[in-house]
Backbone as JSON Lines, residues from 0, in Angstrom:
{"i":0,"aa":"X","n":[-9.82,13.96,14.65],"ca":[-9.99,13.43,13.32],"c":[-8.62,13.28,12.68]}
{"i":1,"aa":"X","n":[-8.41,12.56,12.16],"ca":[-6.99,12.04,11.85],"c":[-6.97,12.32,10.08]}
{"i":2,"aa":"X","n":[-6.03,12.77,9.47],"ca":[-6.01,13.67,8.58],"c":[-4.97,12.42,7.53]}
{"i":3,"aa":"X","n":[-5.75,12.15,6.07],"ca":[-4.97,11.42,5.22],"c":[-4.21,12.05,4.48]}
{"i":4,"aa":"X","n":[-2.57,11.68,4.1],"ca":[-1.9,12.26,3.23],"c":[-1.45,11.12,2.44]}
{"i":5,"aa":"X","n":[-1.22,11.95,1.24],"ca":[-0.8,11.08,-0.16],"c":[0.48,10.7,0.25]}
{"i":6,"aa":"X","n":[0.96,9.38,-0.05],"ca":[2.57,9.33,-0.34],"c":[3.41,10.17,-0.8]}
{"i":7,"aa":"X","n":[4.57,10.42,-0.29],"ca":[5.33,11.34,-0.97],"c":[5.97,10.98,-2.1]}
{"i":8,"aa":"X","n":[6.14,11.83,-2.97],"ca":[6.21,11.56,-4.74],"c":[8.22,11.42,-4.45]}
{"i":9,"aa":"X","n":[8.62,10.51,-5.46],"ca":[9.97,10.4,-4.99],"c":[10.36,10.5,-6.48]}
{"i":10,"aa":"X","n":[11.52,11.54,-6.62],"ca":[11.87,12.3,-7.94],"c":[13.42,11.72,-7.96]}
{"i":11,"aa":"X","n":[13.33,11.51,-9.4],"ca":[14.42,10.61,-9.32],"c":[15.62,11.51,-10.66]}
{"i":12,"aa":"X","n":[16.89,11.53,-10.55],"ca":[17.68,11.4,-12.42],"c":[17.71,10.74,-12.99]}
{"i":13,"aa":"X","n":[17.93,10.72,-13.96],"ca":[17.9,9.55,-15.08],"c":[19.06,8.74,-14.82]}
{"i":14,"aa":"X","n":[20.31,9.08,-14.36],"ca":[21.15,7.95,-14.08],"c":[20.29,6.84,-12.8]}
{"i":15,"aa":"X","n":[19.48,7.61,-11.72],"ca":[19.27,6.7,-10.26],"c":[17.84,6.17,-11.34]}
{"i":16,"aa":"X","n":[17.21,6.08,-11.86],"ca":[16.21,5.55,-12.73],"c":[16.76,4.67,-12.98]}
{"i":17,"aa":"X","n":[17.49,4.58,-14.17],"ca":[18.52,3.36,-15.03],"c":[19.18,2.44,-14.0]}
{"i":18,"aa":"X","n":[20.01,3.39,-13.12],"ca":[20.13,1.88,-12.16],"c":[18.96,1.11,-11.02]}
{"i":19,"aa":"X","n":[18.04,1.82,-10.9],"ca":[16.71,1.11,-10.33],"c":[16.25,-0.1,-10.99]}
{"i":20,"aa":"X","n":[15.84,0.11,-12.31],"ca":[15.32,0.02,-13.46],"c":[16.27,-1.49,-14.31]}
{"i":21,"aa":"X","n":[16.4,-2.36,-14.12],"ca":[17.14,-2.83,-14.83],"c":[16.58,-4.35,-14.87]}
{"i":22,"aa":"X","n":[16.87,-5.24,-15.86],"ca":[16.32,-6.66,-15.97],"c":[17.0,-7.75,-15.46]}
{"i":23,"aa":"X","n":[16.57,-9.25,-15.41],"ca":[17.36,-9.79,-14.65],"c":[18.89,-9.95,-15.03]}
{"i":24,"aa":"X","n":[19.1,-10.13,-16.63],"ca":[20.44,-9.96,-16.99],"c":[21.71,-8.78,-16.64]}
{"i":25,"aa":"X","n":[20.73,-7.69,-16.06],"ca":[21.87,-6.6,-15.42],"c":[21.56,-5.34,-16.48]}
{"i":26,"aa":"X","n":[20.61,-5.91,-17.8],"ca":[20.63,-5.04,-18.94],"c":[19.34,-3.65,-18.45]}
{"i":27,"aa":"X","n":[19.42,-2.71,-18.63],"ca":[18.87,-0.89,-18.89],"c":[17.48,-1.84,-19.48]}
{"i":28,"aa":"X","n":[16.02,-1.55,-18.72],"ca":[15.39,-1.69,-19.57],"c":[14.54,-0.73,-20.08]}
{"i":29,"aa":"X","n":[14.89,0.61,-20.4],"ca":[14.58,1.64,-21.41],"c":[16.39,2.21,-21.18]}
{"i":30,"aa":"X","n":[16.53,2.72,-22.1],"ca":[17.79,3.36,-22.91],"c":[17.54,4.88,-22.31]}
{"i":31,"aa":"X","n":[18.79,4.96,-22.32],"ca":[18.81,6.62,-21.7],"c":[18.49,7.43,-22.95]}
{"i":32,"aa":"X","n":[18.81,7.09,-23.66],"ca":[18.14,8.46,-25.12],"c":[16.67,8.56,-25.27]}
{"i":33,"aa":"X","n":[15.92,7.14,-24.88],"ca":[14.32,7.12,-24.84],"c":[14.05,7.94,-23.88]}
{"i":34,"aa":"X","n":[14.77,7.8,-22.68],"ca":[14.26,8.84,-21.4],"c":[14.21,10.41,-21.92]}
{"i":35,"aa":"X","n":[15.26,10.47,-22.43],"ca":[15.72,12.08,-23.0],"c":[14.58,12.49,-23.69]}
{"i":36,"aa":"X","n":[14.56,11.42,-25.06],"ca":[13.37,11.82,-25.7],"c":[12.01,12.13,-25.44]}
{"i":37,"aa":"X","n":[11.64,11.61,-24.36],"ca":[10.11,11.21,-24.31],"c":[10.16,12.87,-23.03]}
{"i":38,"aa":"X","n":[11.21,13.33,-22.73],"ca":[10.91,14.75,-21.87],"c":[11.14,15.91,-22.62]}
{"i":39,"aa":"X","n":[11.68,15.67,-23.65],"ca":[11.66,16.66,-24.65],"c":[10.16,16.6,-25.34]}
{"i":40,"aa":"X","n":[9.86,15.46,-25.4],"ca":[8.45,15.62,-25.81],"c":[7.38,15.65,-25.28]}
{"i":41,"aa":"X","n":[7.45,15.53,-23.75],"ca":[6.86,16.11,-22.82],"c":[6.06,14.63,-22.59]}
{"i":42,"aa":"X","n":[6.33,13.65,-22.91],"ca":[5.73,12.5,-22.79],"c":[5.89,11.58,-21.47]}
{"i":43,"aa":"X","n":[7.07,12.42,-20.5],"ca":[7.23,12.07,-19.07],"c":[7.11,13.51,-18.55]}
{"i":44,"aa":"X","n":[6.71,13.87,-17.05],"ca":[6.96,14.99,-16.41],"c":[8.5,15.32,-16.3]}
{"i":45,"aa":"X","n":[8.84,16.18,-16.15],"ca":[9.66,16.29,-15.43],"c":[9.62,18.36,-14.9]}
{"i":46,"aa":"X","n":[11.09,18.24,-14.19],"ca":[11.37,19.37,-13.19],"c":[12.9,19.75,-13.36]}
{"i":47,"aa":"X","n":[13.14,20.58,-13.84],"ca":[14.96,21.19,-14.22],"c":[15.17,22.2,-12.72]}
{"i":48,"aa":"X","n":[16.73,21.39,-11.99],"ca":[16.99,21.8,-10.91],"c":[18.51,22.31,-11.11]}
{"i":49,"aa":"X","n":[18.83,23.31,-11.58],"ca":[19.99,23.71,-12.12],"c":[19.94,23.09,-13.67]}
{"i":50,"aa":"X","n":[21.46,22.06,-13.38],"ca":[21.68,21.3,-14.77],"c":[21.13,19.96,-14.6]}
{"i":51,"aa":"X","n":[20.58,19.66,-13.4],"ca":[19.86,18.44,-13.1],"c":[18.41,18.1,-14.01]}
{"i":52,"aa":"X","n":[18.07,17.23,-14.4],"ca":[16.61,17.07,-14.63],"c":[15.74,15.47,-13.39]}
{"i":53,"aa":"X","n":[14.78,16.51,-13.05],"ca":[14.2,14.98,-11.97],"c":[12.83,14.66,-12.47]}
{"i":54,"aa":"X","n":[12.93,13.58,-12.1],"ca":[11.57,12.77,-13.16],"c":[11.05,12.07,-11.52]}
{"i":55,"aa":"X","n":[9.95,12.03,-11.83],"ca":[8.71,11.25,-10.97],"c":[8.85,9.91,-11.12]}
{"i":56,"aa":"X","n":[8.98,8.82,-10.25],"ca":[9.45,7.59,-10.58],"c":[8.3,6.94,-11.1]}
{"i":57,"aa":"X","n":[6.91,7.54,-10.39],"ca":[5.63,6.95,-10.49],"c":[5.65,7.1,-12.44]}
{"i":58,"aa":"X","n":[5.56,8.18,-12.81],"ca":[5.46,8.1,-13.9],"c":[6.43,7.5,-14.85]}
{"i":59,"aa":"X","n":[7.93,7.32,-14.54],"ca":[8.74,6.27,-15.24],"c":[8.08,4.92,-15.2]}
{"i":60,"aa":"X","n":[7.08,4.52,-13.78],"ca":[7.26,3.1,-13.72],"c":[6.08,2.8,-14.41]}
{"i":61,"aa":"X","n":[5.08,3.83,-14.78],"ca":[4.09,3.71,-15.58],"c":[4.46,3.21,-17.04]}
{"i":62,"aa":"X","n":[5.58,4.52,-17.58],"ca":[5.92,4.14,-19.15],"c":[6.57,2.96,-19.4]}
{"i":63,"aa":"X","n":[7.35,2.61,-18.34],"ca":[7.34,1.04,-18.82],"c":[6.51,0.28,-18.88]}
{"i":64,"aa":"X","n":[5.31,-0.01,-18.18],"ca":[4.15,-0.61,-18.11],"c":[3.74,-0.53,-19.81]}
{"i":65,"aa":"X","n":[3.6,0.76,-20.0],"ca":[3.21,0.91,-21.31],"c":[3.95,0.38,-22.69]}
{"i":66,"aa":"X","n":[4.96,0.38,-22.18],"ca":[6.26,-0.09,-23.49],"c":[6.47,-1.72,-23.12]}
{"i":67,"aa":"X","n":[5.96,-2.15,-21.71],"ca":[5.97,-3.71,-21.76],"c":[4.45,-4.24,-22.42]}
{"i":68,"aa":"X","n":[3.79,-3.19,-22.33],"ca":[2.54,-4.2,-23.04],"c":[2.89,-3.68,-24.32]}
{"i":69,"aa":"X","n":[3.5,-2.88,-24.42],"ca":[3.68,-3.02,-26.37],"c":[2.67,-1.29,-26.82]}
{"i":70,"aa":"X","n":[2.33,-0.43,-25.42],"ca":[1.53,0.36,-26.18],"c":[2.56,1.48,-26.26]}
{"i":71,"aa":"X","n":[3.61,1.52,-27.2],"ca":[4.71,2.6,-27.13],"c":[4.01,4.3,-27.56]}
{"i":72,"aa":"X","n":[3.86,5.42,-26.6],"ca":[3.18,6.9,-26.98],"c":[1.88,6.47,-27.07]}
Protein backbone atom coordinates (compact mmCIF):
# COMPACT_ATOMS: atom_id res chain seq x y z
CA UNK A 1 0.00 0.00 0.00
CA UNK A 2 1.67 3.06 -0.97
CA UNK A 3 1.50 5.78 1.65
CA UNK A 4 0.44 9.71 0.71
CA UNK A 5 2.47 12.59 1.98
CA UNK A 6 1.71 16.27 2.04
CA UNK A 7 4.16 18.54 0.24
CA UNK A 8 6.76 19.82 2.15
CA UNK A 9 5.97 23.30 3.64
CA UNK A 10 8.88 25.66 2.39
CA UNK A 11 9.72 28.47 5.09
CA UNK A 12 10.96 31.33 3.84
CA UNK A 13 12.65 35.25 5.47
CA UNK A 14 11.28 38.08 4.69
CA UNK A 15 14.17 39.28 2.61
CA UNK A 16 13.88 35.56 0.20
CA UNK A 17 9.88 36.46 0.24
CA UNK A 18 10.40 40.10 -1.13
CA UNK A 19 12.69 38.93 -3.66
CA UNK A 20 10.31 35.98 -4.79
CA UNK A 21 7.50 38.22 -4.57
CA UNK A 22 7.84 41.04 -6.85
CA UNK A 23 5.74 42.69 -9.95
CA UNK A 24 6.48 42.98 -13.40
CA UNK A 25 8.13 46.46 -12.94
CA UNK A 26 10.83 44.89 -10.48
CA UNK A 27 8.61 46.76 -7.67
CA UNK A 28 8.07 44.68 -3.70
CA UNK A 29 4.55 43.80 -3.96
CA UNK A 30 3.83 43.98 -0.14
CA UNK A 31 6.38 46.28 1.77
CA UNK A 32 8.56 44.85 4.30
CA UNK A 33 6.94 46.83 7.29
CA UNK A 34 3.41 45.13 6.21
CA UNK A 35 5.23 41.77 6.58
CA UNK A 36 6.57 42.87 10.06
CA UNK A 37 3.30 44.05 10.96
CA UNK A 38 0.91 41.50 10.13
CA UNK A 39 3.48 38.85 12.47
CA UNK A 40 3.39 40.97 15.20
CA UNK A 41 -0.15 40.68 14.88
CA UNK A 42 -0.15 37.29 14.37
CA UNK A 43 -1.96 37.75 11.08
CA UNK A 44 0.85 35.52 9.23
CA UNK A 45 2.43 32.35 11.00
CA UNK A 46 5.50 32.47 11.67
CA UNK A 47 8.68 30.57 13.60
CA UNK A 48 11.80 32.63 15.41
CA UNK A 49 15.13 30.70 14.64
CA UNK A 50 17.68 32.60 16.63
CA UNK A 51 17.45 36.30 15.23
CA UNK A 52 15.91 34.85 12.10
CA UNK A 53 12.10 34.94 11.61
CA UNK A 54 10.65 32.17 8.87
CA UNK A 55 7.33 32.52 7.43
CA UNK A 56 5.42 29.76 5.43
CA UNK A 57 5.38 30.84 1.84
CA UNK A 58 1.93 29.10 1.48
CA UNK A 59 0.58 31.52 3.80
CA UNK A 60 2.45 34.73 2.35
CA UNK A 61 1.07 33.66 -1.04
CA UNK A 62 -2.35 33.50 0.42
CA UNK A 63 -2.18 37.22 1.98
CA UNK A 64 -1.52 38.52 -1.12
CA UNK A 65 -4.39 36.86 -2.69
CA UNK A 66 -6.23 38.62 -0.05
CA UNK A 67 -4.74 42.18 -0.41
CA UNK A 68 -5.09 41.64 -4.38
CA UNK A 69 -8.74 41.19 -4.13
CA UNK A 70 -8.90 44.16 -1.91
CA UNK A 71 -9.91 42.00 1.32
CA UNK A 72 -7.02 43.68 3.52
CA UNK A 73 -7.29 41.59 7.57
Amino acid sequence: MATIQAPAREWLTVAEFLKRHKDEAGKNRIGRNSIYSRIADKTIPSIRLGKRILLPSDALDQLLAKEAAGDVR
